[in-house]
DOZA-226451 format. One record per atom (N, C-alpha, C): x, y, z. Coordinates in steps of 0.2 Angstrom, whole numbers, padded with zeros to 4 digits, always signed. Example, Ala and Ser with C-alpha at 12.3 -4.5 7.8 and 13.67 -1.06 7.14 Angstrom:
<paros>
+0066-0028+0039
+0062-0022+0039
+0066-0016+0039
+0064-0011+0035
+0068-0005+0036
+0064+0000+0039
</paros>
This chain:
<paros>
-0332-0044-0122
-0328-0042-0117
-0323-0047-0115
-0317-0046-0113
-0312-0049-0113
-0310-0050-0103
-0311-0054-0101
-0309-0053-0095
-0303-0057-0093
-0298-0058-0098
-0293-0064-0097
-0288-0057-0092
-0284-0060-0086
-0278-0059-0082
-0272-0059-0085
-0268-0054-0085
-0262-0055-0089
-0259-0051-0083
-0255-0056-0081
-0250-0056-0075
-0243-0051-0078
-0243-0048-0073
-0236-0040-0075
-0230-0044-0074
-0226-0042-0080
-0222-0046-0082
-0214-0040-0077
-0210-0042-0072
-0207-0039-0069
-0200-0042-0069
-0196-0038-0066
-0188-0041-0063
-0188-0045-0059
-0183-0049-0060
-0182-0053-0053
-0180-0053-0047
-0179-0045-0045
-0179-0044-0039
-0187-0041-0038
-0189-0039-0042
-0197-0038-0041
-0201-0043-0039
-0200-0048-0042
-0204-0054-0043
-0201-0058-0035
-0196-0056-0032
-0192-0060-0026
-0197-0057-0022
-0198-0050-0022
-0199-0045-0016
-0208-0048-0016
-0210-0048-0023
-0218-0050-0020
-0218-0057-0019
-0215-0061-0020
-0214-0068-0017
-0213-0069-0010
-0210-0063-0005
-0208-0062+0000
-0215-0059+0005
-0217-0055+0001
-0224-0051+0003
-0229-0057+0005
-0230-0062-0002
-0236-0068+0000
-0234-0074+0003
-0227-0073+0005
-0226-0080+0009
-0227-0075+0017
-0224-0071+0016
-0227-0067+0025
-0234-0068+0026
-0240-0066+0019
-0246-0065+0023
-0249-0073+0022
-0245-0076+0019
-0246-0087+0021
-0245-0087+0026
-0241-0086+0028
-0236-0087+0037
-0244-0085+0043
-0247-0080+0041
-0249-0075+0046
-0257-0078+0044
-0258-0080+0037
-0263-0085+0039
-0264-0092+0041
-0258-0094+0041
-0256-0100+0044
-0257-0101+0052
-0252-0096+0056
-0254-0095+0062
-0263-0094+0065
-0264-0088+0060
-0271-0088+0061
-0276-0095+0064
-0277-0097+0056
-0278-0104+0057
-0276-0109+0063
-0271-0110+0062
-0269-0113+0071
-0270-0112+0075
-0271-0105+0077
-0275-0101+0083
-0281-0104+0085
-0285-0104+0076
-0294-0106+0077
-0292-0112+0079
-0287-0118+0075
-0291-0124+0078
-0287-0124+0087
-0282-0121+0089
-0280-0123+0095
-0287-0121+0099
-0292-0115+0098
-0298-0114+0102
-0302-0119+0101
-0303-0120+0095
-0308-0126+0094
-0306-0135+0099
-0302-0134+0101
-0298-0138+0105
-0298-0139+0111
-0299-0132+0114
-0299-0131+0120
-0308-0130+0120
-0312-0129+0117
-0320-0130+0117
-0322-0134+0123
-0326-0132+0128
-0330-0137+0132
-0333-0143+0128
-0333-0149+0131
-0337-0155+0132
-0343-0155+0133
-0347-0157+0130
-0357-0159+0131
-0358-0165+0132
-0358-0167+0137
-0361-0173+0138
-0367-0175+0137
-0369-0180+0133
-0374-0185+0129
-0377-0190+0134
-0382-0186+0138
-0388-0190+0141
-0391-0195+0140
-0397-0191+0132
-0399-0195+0126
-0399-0200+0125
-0405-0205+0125
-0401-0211+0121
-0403-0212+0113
-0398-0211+0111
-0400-0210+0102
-0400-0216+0100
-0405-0220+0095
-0404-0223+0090
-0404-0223+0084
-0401-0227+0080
-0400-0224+0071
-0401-0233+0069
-0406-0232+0063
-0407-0237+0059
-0400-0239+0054
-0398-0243+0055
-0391-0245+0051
-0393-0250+0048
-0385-0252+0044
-0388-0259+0039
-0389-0265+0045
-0387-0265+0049
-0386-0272+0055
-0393-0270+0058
-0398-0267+0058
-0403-0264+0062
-0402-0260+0066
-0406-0258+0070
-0404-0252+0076
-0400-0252+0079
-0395-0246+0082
-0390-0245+0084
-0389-0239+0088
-0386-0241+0094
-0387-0235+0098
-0380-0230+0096
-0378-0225+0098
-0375-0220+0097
-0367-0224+0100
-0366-0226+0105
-0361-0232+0110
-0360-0237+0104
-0363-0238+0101
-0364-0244+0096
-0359-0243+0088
-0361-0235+0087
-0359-0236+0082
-0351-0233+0083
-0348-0230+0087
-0343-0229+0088
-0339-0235+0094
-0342-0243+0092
-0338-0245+0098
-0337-0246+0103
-0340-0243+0108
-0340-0246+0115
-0334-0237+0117
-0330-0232+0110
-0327-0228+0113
-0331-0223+0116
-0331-0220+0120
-0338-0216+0125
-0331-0209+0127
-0328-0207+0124
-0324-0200+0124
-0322-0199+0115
-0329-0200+0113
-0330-0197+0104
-0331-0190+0105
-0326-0186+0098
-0327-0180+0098
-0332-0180+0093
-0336-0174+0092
-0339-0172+0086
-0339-0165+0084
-0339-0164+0079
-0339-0156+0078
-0346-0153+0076
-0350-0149+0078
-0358-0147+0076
-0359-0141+0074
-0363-0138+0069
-0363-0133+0067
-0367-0128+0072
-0364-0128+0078
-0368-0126+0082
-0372-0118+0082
-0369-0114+0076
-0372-0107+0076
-0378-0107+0072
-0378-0116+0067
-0384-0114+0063
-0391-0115+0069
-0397-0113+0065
-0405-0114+0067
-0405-0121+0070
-0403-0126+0063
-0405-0132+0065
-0401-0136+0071
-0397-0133+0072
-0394-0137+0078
-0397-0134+0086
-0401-0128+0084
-0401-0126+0092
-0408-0129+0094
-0411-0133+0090
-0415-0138+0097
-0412-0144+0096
-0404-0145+0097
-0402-0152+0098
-0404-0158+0091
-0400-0162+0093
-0398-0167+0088
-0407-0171+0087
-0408-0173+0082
-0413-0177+0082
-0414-0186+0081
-0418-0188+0082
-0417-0197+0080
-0422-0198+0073
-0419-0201+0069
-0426-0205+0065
-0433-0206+0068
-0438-0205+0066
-0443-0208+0070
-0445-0215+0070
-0440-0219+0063
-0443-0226+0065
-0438-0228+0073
-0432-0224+0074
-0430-0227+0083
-0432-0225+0085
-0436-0220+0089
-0442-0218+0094
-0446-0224+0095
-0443-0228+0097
-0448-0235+0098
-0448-0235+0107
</paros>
């Protein structure tokens, strides 16, 4: 069975008109796109009560720690899977 594509060989005004058809529906998934992240954008803030620790190469390290002292860090979360809805977890060696 032969499943190779062989693309229809057409005129040049034919091949303009479908080049015109696929840049329209690039455009409209372009905007699309832009839509999602401008919403992802405008997303409400969660404030991080928590105090998390993570084992690094320097030893323990708190969550402030690892981003520097910057304290308005975004993160993006897979927030609709399973494993995100009981919240972020620590290593149990930093549960100290």
């Amino acid at each position: 069975m032969n499943n190779t594509y062989r693309a229809q060989v057409v005129t040049p005004a034919e091949w303009e008109a479908a080049l015109l058809r696929l840049l329209a529906k690039e455009q409209e998934l372009t905007r699309a796109r832009d839509a999602l992240a401008a919403q992802r954008r405008r997303m409400p803030w969660l404030k991080v009560d928590q105090e998390y620790a993570f084992d690094g190469p320097n030893g323990v390290a708190r969550l402030l720690d690892l981003f520097e002292g910057v304290v308005n860090c975004c993160s993006t979360a897979p927030s609709s899977s399973q494993a995100w809805t009981a919240g972020p977890t620590t290593p149990a060696s930093a549960a100290r």
